[in-house]
Every structure is written in C-alpha cells, then in structure tokens.
N, C-alpha and C positions, 0 to 999 in steps of 0.2 A: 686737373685736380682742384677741386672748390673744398672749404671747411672755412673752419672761423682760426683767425690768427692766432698765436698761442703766443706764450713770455718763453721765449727761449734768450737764456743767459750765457756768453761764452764769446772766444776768439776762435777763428777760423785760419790760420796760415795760409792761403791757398796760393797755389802756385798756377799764375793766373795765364790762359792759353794765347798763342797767337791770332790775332784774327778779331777779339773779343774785346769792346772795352770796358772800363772798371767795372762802369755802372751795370752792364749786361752781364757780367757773370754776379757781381753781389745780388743783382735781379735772381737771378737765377738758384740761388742756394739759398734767398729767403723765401723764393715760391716754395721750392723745396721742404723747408723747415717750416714753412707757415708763419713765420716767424711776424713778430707784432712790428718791431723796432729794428734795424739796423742802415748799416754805413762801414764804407769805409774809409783808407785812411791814409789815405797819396793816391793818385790816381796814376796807373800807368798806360801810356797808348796802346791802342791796338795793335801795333805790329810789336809792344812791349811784352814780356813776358816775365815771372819769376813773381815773387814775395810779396803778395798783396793780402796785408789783415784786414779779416770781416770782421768787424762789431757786432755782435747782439745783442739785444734788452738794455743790462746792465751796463755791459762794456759799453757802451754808447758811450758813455761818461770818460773812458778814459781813451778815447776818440784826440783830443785836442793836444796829448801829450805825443801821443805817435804822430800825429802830423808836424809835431817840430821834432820829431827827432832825425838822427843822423838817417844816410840811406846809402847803400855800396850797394855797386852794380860792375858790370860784367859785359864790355860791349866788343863788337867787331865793325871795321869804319874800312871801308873803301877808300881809296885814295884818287886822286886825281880827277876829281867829279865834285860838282855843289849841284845842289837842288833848292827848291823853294821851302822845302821843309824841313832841310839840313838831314833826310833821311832819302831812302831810296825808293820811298812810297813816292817822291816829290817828283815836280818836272826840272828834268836836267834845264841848270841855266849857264853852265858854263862847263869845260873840260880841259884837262890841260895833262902834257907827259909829268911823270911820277919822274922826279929826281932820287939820284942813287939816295940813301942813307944810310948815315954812319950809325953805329952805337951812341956814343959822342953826343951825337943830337938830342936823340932819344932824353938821356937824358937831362942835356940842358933843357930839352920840353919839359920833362918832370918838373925840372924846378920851377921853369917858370910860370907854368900852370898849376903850381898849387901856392897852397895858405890863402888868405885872404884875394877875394876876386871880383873884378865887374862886368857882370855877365848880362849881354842883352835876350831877352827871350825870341822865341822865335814866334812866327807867325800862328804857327798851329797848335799853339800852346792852349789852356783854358782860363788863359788871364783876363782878365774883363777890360774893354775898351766901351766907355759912353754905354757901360750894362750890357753890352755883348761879349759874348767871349772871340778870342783872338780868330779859331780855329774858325768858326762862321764867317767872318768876313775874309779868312782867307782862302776860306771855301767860293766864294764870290769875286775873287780876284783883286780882293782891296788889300791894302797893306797899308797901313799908318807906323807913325813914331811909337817906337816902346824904349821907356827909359831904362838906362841901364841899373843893372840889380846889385848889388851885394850878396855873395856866397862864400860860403867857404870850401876850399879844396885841402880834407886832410890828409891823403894820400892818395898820389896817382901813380902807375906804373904803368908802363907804355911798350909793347912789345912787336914789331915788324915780323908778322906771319907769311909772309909773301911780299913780292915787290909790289906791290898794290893796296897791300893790307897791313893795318895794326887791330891789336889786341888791346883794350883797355880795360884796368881794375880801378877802378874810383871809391873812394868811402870819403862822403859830402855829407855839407848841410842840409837844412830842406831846402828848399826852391831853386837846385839848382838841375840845371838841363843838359842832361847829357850829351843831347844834339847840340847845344852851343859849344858847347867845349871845343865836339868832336868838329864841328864848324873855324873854331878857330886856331884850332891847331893844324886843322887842313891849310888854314891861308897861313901861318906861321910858316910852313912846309912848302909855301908857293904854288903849291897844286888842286888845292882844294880838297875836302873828304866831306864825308855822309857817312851817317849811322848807318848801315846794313840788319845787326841783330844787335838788341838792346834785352840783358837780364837781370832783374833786382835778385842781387844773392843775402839783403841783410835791409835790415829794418829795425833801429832801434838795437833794442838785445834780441832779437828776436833772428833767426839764421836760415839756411835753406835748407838744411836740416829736417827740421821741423815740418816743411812743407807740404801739403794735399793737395796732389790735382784736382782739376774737376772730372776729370772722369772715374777717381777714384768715390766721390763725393756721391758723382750718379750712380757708383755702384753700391756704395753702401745701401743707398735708398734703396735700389732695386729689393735690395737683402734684406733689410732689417726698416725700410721707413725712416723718417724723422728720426728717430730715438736712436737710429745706429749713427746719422750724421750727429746728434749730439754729442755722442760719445768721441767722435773727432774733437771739439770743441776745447779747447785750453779757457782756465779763468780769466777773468780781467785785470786779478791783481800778479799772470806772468806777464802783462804788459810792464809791470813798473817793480819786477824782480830783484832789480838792482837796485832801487831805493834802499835808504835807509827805516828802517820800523820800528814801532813801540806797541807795548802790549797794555792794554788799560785792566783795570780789575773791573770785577762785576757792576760796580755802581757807578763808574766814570761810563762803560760803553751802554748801557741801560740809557744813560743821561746826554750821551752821543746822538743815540737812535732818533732820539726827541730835537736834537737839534741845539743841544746844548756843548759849549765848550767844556774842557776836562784838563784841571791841573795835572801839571808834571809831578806833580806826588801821587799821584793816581798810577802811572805808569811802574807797571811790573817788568819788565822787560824791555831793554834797545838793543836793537842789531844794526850795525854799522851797514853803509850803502857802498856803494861805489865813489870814486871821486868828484865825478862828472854828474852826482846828484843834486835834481833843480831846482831852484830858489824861486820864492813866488815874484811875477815880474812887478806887481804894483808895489807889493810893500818890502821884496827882497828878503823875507824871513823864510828857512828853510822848510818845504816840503818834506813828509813822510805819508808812512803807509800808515793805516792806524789796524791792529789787528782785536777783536774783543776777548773778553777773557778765555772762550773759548779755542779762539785761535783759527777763529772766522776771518774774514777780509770783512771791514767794515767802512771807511774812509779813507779818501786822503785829505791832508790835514796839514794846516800852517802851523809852525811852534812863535810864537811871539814872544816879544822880547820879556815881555811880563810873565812868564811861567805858565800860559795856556795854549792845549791845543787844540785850534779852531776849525772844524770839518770844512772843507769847501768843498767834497761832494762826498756824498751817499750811497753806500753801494748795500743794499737794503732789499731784499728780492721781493716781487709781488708777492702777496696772498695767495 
C-alpha cells in the first residue's frame, strides 16, 4: 500500500501481541493509517503483551506524560530457574529445587518488595550503555555494570499457582522491570524465577478495558480502510482525563492559539482533577487541561503564581 501520509489525530490502546515488539506493531498501524506522525509510549518486549498507547499527529505531544506514568501488569514466573534475561526467552544459568511455601512468606514478600525500591535493570533491557542499548550487547554475550535504579512499588500481590509457579499483580512507577522484581524474589525464595508471561493491564488512567488488538485493527481496515481505524482512535486529551481543567472565554483562547498566555479572570469554568495531578518539574506550578470556549481541547497549561496561564503545548490540529 503506497499513498502520501495523512495528519491522523488520536490514541490507539492496543493490545499489543506476543512475538511482536513495540516498534513493529506501532510500525504497523501507522503503515495502516498512513499516518504522518506517531510513537509510542513504554515499550514492551516481545514475549510482552497487553496495553500499549499509540500516539498520533497531535497526541504526540502528550507522549511524555504517559511515559511517566504509573504502569500495572499481570505476570506468571517460574520458579526454580534464572536465566540471563531473567525471562524464559533466556539461557538457563542456574536451577535449583522449589522450597515448600508458606502463605506467610508470600506476604512478607509483599512487603518487602514494595514502596520505595532499588532496582538493577537487566541485560536485555533498552537502556543505553556508551550509546548502545543494553539488549545489543547482550545479544553479543557482553554484560557490563548497570547501576542500580530507583522505582516505586505501589502494590504488589503475590500468589503461588502451582508448586513451581506465582502469579504476580504489580501497579509501579515507570522504569521499573518486571523481570527484575521477578528475578529477585526468585533469589529471596532461594531458588531462583523468570518471567514466563508478562501483561500490561493499565497504563496511566488508561485500562484493558479499553484495549484493541491488532487483529481487530487489521480487520477494521480490511472493512472500512483508514477511516474505520480512526474511528478506534480516543483523543489525546483521554490521556490526561483526570487532570484538573479550566475553560477560557472566547478572547483569552483566540490569544492562547497565538501563543499568548491568558489571565485567570479569563477562565469561565474549573473542574477539579484527581489528587495525584502533575506539577510542572522545573517551576513546580500546577499543570491543567485548558479547554476553549467551545469546549475543544486546546492546551496544557502551567497556572503561575502570578494569575496566568502559560500554554506549554498546543493541541491545535493541521489545516
């Protein structure tokens, strides 16, 4: 299929396949849609699967928020087994018998792997070494130092399906690696584990709910082309749904468009966010949504201590 790119605007949930990684399925639904512009927004491995948002056009922009947001997942881990890439794609490097387990444990495990955490990454991760990512050089049999990280573990629950096997529910920060956990709760446990199946069920506010496979994706096309995959498409401002909002009147969002900031006398309308709505990191003044008088999605916007609020990005669709 050849044509000329198009501005396609919108979020894609997809519920991304096993076998497949990030890049080759986003590949894939923007050959699809023809699309001029996207990305997206965590990456998950190829043997990962579940809750991967595409960006399009617009959305691009609110790209950076989803990548810090929170992520829960869904995993199953072997016991008694380490690999080199703490999953079972890896070469076994060690095995050892599975001790009985209590309840008890479990969840002293809980506790002890969660809140605040320092997490080494693993070899096959996409973290850059000297401008390489991890996963090349351990494609090549090299392994170097990687410093350990800071993550957060908001809730973990842990559940022994077999005498071999636990069930894991995670809801983390970003950057943290579900094969690390799983890696060292295997040695906590004396025996060692690997990730087996690994599924993102949540993403920000964003749920699995929501989710589109790709073969539903291929079918739309088949059906309707482009325009029935756009109709899958969510806006960019359900990305940041739970922010807080203000509504400008007509001559503050006119003067927005242009790039101009707009007193808080201007605003007709605020709706309260959620708790856990973001603050800007340089200047710590809080973020909103900014909607126009119409009641378009137009910015998101800093409010300053001074009574203005400052767009920092545009969501303004092509001509």
């Amino acid at each position: 299929m050849a044509g000329k790119r198009r501005d396609v605007d919108g979020i894609l949930l997809l519920d991304k396949p096993r076998g497949r990684s990030s890049n080759q399925a986003l590949g894939r639904v923007k050959y699809l849609l023809q699309a001029k512009k996207a990305g997206h927004t965590g990456a998950l491995d190829p043997r990962a699967t579940g809750l991967l948002p595409l960006c399009f056009g617009q959305a691009t922009k609110v790209s950076g928020w989803l990548l810090d947001a929170d992520k829960r997942y869904l995993a199953e881990a072997r016991l008694g087994v380490e690999t080199d890439s703490a999953d079972l794609d890896g070469a076994v490097i060690r095995e050892a018998p599975v001790p009985a387990i209590e309840p008890a444990q479990l969840r002293a495990l809980e506790r002890q792997f969660s809140g605040a955490q320092e997490q080494v990454p693993p070899m096959v991760s996409a973290l850059k070494h000297q401008g390489r990512r991890l996963y090349e050089l351990a494609r090549q049999g090299v392994e170097v130092e990687r410093p350990p990280r800071p993550v957060q573990i908001h809730s973990l629950r842990i559940e022994q399906t077999a005498p071999d096997r636990l069930r894991l529910e995670v809801h983390c920060s970003k950057g943290t690696y579900i094969r690390s956990l799983v890696a060292d709760i295997g040695h906590a446990l004396g025996c060692g584990a690997a990730v087996d199946t690994l599924h993102r069920v949540g993403h920000g506010h964003f749920d699995a709910a929501a989710m589109v496979s790709l073969d539903s994706v291929e079918a739309a096309f088949e059906a309707g082309g482009a325009a029935a995959i756009e109709a899958l498409l969510q806006p960019a401002e359900a990305a940041l749904a739970h922010w807080p909002s203000v509504r400008l009147d007509a001559a503050a969002s006119a003067a927005m468009r242009h790039g101009n900031p707009a007193a808080t006398a201007a605003i007709n309308d605020r709706s309260p966010g959620a708790a856990d709505a973001p603050v800007e990191a340089e200047t710590g003044w809080p973020l909103v949504r900014v909607v126009d008088a119409d009641g378009g999605f137009l910015a998101v916007a800093a409010e300053d201590p001074a009574g203005w609020v400052r767009a920092r990005r545009l969501f303004v669709p092509a001509a």
